[in-house]
C-alpha positions as CSV (number, residue, x, y, z in Angstrom):
1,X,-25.8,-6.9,-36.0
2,X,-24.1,-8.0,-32.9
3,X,-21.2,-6.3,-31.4
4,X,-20.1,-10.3,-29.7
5,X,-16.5,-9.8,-31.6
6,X,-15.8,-6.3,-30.4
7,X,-17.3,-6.6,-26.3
8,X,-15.0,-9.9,-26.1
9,X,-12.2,-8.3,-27.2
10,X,-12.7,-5.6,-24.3
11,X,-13.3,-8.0,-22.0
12,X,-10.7,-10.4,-22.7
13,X,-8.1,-7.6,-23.9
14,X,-7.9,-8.5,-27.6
15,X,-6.6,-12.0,-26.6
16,X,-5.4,-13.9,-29.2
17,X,-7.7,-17.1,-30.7
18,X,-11.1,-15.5,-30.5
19,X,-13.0,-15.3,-33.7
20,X,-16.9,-14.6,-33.6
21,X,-18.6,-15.1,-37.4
22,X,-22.6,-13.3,-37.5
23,X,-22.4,-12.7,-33.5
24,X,-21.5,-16.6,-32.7
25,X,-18.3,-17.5,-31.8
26,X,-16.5,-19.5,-33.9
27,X,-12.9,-20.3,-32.1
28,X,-12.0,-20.3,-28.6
29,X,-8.6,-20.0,-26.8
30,X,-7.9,-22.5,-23.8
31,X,-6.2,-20.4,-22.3
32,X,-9.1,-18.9,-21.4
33,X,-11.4,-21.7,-20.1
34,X,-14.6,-22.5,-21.1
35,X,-16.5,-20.6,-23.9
36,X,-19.0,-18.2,-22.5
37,X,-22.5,-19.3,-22.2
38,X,-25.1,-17.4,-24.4
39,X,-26.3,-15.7,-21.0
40,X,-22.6,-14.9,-20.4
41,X,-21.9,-13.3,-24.0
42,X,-25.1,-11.3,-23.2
43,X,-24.1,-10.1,-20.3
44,X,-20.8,-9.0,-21.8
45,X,-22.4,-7.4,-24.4
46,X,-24.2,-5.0,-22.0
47,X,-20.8,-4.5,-20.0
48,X,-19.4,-3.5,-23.2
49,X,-22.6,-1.5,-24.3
50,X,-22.4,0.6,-21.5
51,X,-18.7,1.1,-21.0
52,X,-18.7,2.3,-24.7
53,X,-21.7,4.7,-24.2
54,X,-19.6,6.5,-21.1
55,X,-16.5,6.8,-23.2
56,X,-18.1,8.4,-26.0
57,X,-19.5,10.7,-23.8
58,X,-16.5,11.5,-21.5
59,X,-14.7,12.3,-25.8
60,X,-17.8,14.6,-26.7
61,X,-17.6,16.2,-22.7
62,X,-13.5,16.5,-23.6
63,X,-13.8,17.8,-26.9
64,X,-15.8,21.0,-25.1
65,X,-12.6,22.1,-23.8
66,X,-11.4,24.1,-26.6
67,X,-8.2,26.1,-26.3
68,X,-10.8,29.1,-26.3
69,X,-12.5,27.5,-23.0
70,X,-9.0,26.7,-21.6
71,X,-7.6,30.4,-22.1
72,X,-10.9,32.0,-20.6
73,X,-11.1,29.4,-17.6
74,X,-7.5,31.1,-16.6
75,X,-9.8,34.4,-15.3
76,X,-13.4,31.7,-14.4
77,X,-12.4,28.2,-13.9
78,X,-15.9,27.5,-13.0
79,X,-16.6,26.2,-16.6
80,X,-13.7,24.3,-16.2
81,X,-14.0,23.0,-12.7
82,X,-17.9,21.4,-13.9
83,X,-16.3,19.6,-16.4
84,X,-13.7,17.8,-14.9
85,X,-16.4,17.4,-12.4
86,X,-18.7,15.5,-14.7
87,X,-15.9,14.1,-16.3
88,X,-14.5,12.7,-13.4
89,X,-18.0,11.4,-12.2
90,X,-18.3,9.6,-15.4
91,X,-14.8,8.0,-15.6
92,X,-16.2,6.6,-11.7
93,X,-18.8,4.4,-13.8
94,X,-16.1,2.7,-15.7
């Protein structure tokens, strides 16, 4: 199954007038040029691919910092300083 409809909407911000049917797409705005060549949507799809993998890590990486975590980092923020570390080295990919 392609993810076509979902990586154009990313890259072209949910614009309005894009419809993809079975990973081909079926209408086009003129607003925004020319439709994408397959190589294009390809390309696109691996933009979105990977932007997608870093954000759900950076959510799983977030989702570590319980309010346990938080209250103990107060006395050893070194827990906490390694994941805004990673975090923050992550969010530089996007």
């Amino acid at each position: 199954m392609s993810n076509l409809g979902s990586a154009l909407g990313w890259k072209y911000n949910h614009e309005s007038g894009i419809c993809t049917v079975n990973g081909s797409i079926t209408a086009w705005p003129n607003s925004l040029g020319t439709v994408p060549t397959d190589a294009e949507q390809d390309g696109i799809i691996t933009e979105y691919t990977a932007w997608a993998a870093i954000t759900d890590q950076i959510a799983t990486l977030e989702a570590t910092a319980t309010p346990r975590r938080i209250r103990e980092s107060a006395s050893d923020p070194t827990w906490m300083n390694a994941l805004d570390a990673e975090i923050a080295l992550l969010r530089g990919q996007l």
